[in-house]
C-alpha positions, 0 to 999 in steps of 0.5 A, a space after each residue: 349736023 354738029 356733035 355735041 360730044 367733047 373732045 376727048 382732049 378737052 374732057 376731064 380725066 375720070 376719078 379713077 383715072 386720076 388715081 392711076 396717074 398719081 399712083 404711078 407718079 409716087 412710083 416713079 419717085 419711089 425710084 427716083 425716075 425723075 426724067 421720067 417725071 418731068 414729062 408728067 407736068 403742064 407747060 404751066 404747071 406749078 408744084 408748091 410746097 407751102 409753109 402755112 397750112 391754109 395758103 391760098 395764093 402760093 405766089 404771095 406767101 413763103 413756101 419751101 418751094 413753088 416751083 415752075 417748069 424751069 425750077 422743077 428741071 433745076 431741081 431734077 438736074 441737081 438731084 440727078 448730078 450727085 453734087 447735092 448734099 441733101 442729095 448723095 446719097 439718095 434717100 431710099 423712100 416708099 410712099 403711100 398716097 390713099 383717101 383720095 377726095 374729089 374736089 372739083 372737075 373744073 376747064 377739063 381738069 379734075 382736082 383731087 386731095 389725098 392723105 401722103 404718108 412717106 417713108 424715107 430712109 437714109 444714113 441708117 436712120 428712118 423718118 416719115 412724113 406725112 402730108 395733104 396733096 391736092 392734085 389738079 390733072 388735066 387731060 391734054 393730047 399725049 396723056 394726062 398731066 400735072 398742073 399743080 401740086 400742093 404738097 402740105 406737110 402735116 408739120 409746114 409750120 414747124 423746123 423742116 429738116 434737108 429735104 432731098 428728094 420730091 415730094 
């Protein structure tokens, strides 16, 4: 007799699931936990900030980043070292992620848009941004995971000021 149910390792997360996930991920980068972020990722995952709002391929444009697990750890580990201008002090930041829309459930994976609105506060000055995210997270054997990002500054194509922290 075979089974025909999936794998719970291979099955997409549910919507509700991933919202979870993505609330708990602006929350640890509410309190700058970047460790504990980076274990959040796909071995492939890949977390883009671009510099024009409809890009499609990430790898054949300019973004303000489009980072892989190697550069995502650089970034951690100079956000973490104090060395870093745009970084010392740290930006106190709160941010609201809502208006969450299912786009695909694809491979396992589920790919969700959001509207971001970030809140940041430093050197006696406030300032928010605002943002498109669009989420793929896959279910893997420990967990959900992050395999991509798309963070879309409302203002992409416009000056971007120091930005020193995660978006």
């Amino acid at each position: 007799m075979t089974d025909d149910r999936q794998d719970a390792t291979t099955m997409a997360p549910t919507f509700e699931e991933a919202i979870a996930f993505i609330w708990a991920e602006a929350d640890l980068l509410d309190r700058l936990d970047y460790k504990k972020w980076l274990p959040l990722w796909t071995e492939g995952g890949r977390y883009i900030i671009p510099t024009e709002r409809d890009a499609k391929d990430f790898d054949d444009c300019l973004n303000i980043l489009n980072d892989d697990a190697e550069m995502r750890a650089a970034r951690v580990k100079r956000l973490l070292s104090g060395f870093s201008m745009s970084s010392a002090p740290p930006a106190r930041t709160v941010r609201t992620v809502s208006r969450f829309v299912p786009l695909a459930t694809e491979d396992g994976a589920i790919v969700i848009r959001a509207a971001q609105i970030l809140a940041e506060y430093k050197y006696e000055r406030m300032r928010v941004l605002a943002a498109d995210v669009e989420y793929r997270i896959v279910r893997q054997a420990d967990g959900l995971k992050m395999d991509r990002k798309v963070v879309t500054l409302v203002n992409c194509d416009d000056f971007q000021h120091g930005i020193g922290y995660l978006l």
